[in-house]
VOSE-895022 format. One line per field, with one value per residue (C-alpha): residue number from 1; x, y, z. Coordinates in steps of 0.001 Angstrom, whole numbers, plus 500000, padded with zeros to 6 digits. Layout:
// residues N
resi <- NUM|...;
px <- X|...;
py <- Y|...;
pz <- Z|...;
// end
This chain:
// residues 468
resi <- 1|2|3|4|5|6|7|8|9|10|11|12|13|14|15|16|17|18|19|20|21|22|23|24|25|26|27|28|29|30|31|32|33|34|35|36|37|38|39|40|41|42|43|44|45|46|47|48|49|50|51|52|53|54|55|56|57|58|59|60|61|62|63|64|65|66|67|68|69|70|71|72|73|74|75|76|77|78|79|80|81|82|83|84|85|86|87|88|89|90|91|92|93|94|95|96|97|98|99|100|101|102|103|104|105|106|107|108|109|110|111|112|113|114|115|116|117|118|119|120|121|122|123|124|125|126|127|128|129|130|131|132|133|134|135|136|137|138|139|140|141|142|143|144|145|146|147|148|149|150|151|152|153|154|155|156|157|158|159|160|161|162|163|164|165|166|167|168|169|170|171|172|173|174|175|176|177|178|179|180|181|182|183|184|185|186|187|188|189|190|191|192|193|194|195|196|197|198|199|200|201|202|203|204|205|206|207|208|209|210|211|212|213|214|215|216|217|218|219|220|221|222|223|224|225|226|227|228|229|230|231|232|233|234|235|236|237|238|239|240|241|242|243|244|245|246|247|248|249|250|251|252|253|254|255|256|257|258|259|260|261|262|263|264|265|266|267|268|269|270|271|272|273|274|275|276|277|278|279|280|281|282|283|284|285|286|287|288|289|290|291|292|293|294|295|296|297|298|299|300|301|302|303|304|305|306|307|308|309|310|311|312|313|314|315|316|317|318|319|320|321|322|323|324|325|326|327|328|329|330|331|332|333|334|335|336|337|338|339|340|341|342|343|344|345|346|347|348|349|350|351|352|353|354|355|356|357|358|359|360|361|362|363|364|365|366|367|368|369|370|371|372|373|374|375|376|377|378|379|380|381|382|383|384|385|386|387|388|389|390|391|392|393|394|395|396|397|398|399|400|401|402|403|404|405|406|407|408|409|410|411|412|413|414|415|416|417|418|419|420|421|422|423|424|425|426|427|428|429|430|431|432|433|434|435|436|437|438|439|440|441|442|443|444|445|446|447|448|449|450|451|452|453|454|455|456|457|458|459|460|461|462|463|464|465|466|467|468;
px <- 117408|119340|122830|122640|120933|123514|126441|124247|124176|127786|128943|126715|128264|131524|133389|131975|133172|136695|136835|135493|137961|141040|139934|140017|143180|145344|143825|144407|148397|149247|147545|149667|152720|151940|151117|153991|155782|155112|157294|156474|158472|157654|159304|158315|157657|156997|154791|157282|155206|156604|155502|156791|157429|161084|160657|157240|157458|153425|152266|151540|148531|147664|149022|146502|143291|140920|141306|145134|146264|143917|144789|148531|147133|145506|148427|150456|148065|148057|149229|151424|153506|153472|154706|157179|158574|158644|160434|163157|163871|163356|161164|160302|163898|163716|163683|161291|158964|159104|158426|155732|154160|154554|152711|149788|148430|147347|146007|147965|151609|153642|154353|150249|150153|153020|151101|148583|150575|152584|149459|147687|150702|151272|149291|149743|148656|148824|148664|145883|147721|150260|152031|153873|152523|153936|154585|154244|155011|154737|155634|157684|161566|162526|165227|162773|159705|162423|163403|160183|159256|161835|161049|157445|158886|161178|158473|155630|158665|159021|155307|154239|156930|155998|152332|153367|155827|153077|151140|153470|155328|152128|151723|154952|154352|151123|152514|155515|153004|151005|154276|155312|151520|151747|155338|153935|151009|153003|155357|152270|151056|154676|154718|151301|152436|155727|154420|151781|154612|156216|152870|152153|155600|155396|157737|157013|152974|152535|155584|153768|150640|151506|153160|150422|147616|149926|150400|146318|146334|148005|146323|142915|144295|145440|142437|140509|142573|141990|138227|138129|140724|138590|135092|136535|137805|134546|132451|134613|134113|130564|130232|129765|127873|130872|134285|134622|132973|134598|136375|139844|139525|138716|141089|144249|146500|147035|143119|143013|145629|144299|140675|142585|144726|140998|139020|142059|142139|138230|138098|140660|139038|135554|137269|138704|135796|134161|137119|137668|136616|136200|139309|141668|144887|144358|141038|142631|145473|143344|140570|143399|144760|141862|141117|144671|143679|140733|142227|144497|142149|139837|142758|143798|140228|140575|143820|142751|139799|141605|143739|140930|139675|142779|143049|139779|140550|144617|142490|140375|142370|144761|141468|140919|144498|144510|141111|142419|145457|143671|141204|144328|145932|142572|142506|145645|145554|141938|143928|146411|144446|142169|146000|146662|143866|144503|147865|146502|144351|147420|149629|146834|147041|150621|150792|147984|150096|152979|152140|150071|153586|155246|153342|152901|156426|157350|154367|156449|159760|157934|156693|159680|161501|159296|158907|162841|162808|163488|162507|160178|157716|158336|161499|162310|161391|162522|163652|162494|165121|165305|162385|164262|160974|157618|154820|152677|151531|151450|151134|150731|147900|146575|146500|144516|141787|141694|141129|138730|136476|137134|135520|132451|132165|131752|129303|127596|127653|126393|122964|122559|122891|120057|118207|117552|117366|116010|117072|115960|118847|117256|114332|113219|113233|110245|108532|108998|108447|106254|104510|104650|105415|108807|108525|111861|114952|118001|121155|124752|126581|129436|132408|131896|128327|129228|131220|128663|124940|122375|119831|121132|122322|119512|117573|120087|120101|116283|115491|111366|109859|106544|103806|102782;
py <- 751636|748072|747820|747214|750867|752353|750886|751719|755673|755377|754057|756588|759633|758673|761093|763338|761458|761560|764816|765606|763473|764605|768111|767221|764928|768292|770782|768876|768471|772326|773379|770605|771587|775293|775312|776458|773753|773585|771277|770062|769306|767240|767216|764370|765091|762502|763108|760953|758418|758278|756391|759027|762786|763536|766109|765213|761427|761517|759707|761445|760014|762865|761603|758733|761202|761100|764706|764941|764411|766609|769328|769089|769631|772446|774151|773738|775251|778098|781625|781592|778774|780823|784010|781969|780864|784264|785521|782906|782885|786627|786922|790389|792220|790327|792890|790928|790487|793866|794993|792406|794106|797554|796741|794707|797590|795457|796884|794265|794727|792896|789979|789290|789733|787357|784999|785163|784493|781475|779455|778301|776496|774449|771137|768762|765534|763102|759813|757458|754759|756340|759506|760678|763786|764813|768705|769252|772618|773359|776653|777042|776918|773295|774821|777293|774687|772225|775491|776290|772479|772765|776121|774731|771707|773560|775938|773666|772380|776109|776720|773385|774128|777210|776153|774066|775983|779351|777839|776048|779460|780961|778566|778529|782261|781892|779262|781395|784038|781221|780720|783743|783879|779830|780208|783454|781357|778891|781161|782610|779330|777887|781544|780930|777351|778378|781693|779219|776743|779411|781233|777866|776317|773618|771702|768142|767791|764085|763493|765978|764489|761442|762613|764486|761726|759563|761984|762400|758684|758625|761810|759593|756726|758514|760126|757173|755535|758892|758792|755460|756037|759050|757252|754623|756599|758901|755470|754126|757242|757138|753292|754066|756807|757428|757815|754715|752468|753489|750275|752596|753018|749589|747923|750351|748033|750793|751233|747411|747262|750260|748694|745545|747449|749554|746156|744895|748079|747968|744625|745253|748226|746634|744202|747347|748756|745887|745080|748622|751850|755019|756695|753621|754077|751153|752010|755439|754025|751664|754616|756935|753451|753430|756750|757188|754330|755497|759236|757069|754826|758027|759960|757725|756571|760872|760727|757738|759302|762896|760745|758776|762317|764220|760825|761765|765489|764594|761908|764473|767217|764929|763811|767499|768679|765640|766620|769952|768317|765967|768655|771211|768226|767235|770993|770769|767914|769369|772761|770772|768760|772161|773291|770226|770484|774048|773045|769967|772793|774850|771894|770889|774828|774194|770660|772188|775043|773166|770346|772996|775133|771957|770681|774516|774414|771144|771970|775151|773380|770877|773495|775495|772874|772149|775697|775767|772453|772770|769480|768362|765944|766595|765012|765577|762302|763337|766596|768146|767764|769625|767689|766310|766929|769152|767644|769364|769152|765535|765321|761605|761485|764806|762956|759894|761453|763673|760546|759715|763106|763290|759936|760683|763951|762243|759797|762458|764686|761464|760905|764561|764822|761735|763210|765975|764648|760913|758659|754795|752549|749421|747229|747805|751815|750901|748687|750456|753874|753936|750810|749125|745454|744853|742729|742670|744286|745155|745314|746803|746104|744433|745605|742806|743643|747583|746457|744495|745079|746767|744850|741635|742694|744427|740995|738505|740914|741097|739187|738474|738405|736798|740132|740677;
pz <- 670823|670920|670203|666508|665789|668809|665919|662594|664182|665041|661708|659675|661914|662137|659923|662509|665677|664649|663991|667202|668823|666939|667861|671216|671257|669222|671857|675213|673358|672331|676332|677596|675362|676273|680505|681947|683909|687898|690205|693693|696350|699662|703005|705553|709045|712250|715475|717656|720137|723612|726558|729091|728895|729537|732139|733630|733518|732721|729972|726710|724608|722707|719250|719550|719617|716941|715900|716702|713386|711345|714169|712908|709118|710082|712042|709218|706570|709255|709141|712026|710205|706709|708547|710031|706910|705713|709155|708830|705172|705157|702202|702945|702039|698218|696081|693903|696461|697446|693784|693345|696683|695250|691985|693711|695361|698448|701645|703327|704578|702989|705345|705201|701187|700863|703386|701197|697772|699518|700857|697785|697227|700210|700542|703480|703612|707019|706521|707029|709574|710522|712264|709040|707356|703815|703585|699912|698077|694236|691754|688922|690098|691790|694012|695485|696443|697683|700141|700720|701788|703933|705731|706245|707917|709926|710624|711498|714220|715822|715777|717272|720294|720600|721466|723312|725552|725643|728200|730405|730928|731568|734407|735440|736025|738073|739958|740702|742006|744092|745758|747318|748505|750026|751367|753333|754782|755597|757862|759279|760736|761556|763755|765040|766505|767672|769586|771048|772465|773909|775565|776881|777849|775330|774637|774405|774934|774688|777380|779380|779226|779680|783402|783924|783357|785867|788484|788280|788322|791835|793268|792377|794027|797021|797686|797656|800283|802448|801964|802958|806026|806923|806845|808784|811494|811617|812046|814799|816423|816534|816852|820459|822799|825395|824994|827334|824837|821842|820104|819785|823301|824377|822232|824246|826412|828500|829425|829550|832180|834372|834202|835843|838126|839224|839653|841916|843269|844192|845592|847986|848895|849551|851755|853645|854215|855630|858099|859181|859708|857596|859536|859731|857797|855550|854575|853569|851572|849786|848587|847781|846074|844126|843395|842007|839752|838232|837866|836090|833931|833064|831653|829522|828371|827830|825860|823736|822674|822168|819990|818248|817628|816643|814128|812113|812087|810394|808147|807280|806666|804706|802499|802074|801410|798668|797375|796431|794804|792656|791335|790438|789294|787131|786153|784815|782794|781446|780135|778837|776665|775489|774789|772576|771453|769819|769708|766926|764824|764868|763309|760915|759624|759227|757855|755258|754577|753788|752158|749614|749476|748511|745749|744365|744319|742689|740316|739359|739321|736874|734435|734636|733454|730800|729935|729419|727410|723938|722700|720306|719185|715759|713699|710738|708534|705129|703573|700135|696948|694237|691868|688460|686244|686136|688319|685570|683070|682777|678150|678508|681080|679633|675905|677247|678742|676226|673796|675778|676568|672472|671967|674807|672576|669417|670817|672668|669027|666741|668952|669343|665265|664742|667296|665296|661702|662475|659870|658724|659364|659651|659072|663001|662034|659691|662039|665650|663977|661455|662197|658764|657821|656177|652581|651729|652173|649655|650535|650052|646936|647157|645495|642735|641945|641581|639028|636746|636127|638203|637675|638729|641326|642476|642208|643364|646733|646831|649972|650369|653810|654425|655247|658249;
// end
């Protein structure tokens, strides 16, 4: 079918087509003229975007989530926020509400059956690029949706604190309960530390050890100058065989200068002896001389070396007496650092135990505060007015596309109608359908030529086409 058949079956149905479209235009008027009027109210809300949180000072990003907005919709369009509205406007005590309830028949209570008659009205809409979202309510008295916008607004507001503030006072509970438990630890281990001090006499450990390590210090140094005193004095001692060789005893002036006074003594006896007899008087004095001498010399070779002796023995029991110092001393300082030791894990316990009490408790001081904060996230953009005119039904939109589902219904109706009873409307009927060459063609009379003769007419529109 080309365009000039689509306008012959138009034009030969189109008594038909415009009575199918005035049909359509008078019906979509008297439904329009007959809906009852609804109104619509909106009431603007805005999910405020702050850098900080007042109380916290952490930053809040949650508005810029994917899902954040959509999440708002939905609390909204909730039931918590629609018995809200009913709780603060106190829907339930209207006696035509509680008529309406009585009639219904519901299984519901009331509030949940009025839930259920106030939703189907509400529509909110967030919007695409921004953090506005339009709280939109519609029925049939403008005062009561521009109320009802309202209410939802302030609603959403309550609702969205409310989830908000749920779970911080749950923590701040728990972390009220962690307290007591931390602060009771932490006594425990500040008792443990303190009761070890006192056990061990501790009062300043690293001043202590530090006079401690020094004292050891000296004790080591000390007894390394008695070793070395001691082995010194044990090998002069057995440098020689005899007491009379023995360096100590050599090196005494007072041996020195009896060995002199014996050799004197000696020589002038050997000349005595050669002079005189066995029985003269000088031969006596001079071996009594001598003898005196070397009683003399042999008691103090006997003294030096008792001396020499008695030395090692003090050098030795000094070495000893310092020994035993230096290893209570070492003893000491070897407890001392165990005791700092335990003394360390004992801090550590506390320093744990306090630094967790301290952050449990500025954790609960943060979310106790924020638990007690009454601020919101959610202002108040724009409130709902009583609307000046219906939101429905629109007559002039209605009336347009009614024109135009009337004039798709005509069409629609004309091809259905030469669908069914096919008709020849033009010379390519003949040709496409029946497959017959075309020899000529009359056409309409004019107005002019209805008026004269036929015949004429007929053969001044005659029109011959070659055959095919």
């Amino acid at each position: 079918m080309n365009l000039s058949q689509f306008l012959l079956i138009l034009r030969a149905h189109m008594k038909i087509i415009l009575l199918i479209f005035g049909v359509t235009v008078a019906t979509a008027l008297v439904v329009s003229l007959l809906l009852p009027k609804t109104y619509k109210a909106t009431s603007s809300v805005v999910l405020n975007y702050k850098a900080n949180d007042p109380v916290t000072g952490l930053m809040v990003t949650a508005q810029a989530l994917p899902g954040y907005m959509p999440t708002q919709v939905d609390i909204i369009n909730s039931r918590n926020v629609v018995l809200t509205v009913i709780d603060n406007l106190k829907l339930v005590n209207e006696p035509a509400v509680k008529a309406s309830y009585a009639s219904s028949g519901s299984p519901l209570d009331i509030r949940n059956w009025l839930a259920d008659a106030l939703s189907p009205n509400l529509d909110a809409v967030a919007s695409r690029d921004s953090s506005v979202i339009d709280i939109t309510y519609k029925g049939r008295d403008p005062q009561f949706v521009a109320t009802m916008a309202n209410a939802f607004a302030e609603a959403y507001q309550q609702v969205s604190m409310q989830l908000k503030l749920d779970p911080t006072r749950k923590a701040s509970v728990y972390f009220n309960d962690q307290i007591k438990v931390l602060r009771e630890n932490y006594e425990k281990a500040q008792n443990r530390l303190s009761k070890y001090q006192q056990e061990n006499g501790i009062t300043n450990l690293d001043n202590r050890m530090d006079v401690e390590n020094n004292r050891l210090n000296d004790l080591s140094t000390q007894l390394v100058a008695a070793q070395g005193a001691l082995s010194e004095a044990q090998s002069r001692r057995q440098a020689a065989g005899s007491a009379a060789n023995s360096p100590d005893v050599l090196a005494n002036p007072l041996v020195q200068n009896l060995r002199a006074n014996v050799a004197a003594s000696e020589a002038r006896f050997a000349q005595a002896a050669k002079r005189l007899g066995t029985n003269h008087p000088d031969y006596l004095n001079a071996k009594a001389e001598l003898d005196g001498l070397r009683a003399q010399l042999n008691a103090a070779i006997a003294s030096t070396s008792a001396s020499v002796s008695t030395n090692a023995s003090i050098l030795a029991k000094r070495e000893a007496e310092i020994r035993g110092e230096f290893d209570a001393q070492k003893k000491k300082v070897l407890d001392l650092n165990r005791s700092r030791d335990e003394l360390s894990v004992l801090q550590r316990d506390l320093d744990s135990a306090q630094k967790a009490y301290e952050l449990t408790s500025q954790r609960f001081t943060q979310t106790n505060l924020e638990g007690q904060s009454n601020q919101s996230d959610i202002s108040l953009l724009a409130t709902a007015v009583p609307p000046t005119g219906p939101a429905s039904p629109r007559i002039f939109v209605n009336l347009v596309l009614s024109m135009f589902v009337g004039l798709v219904l005509g069409v629609m109706a004309a091809l259905g109608l030469e669908l069914i009873n096919r008709r020849v409307r033009s010379e390519v009927d003949l040709v496409e359908g029946l497959g017959l060459p075309v020899l000529g063609s009359i056409a309409r009379p004019s107005l002019h030529a209805r008026r004269g003769s036929r015949r004429p007419a007929l053969a001044r529109n005659v029109r011959s086409l070659p055959a095919a």
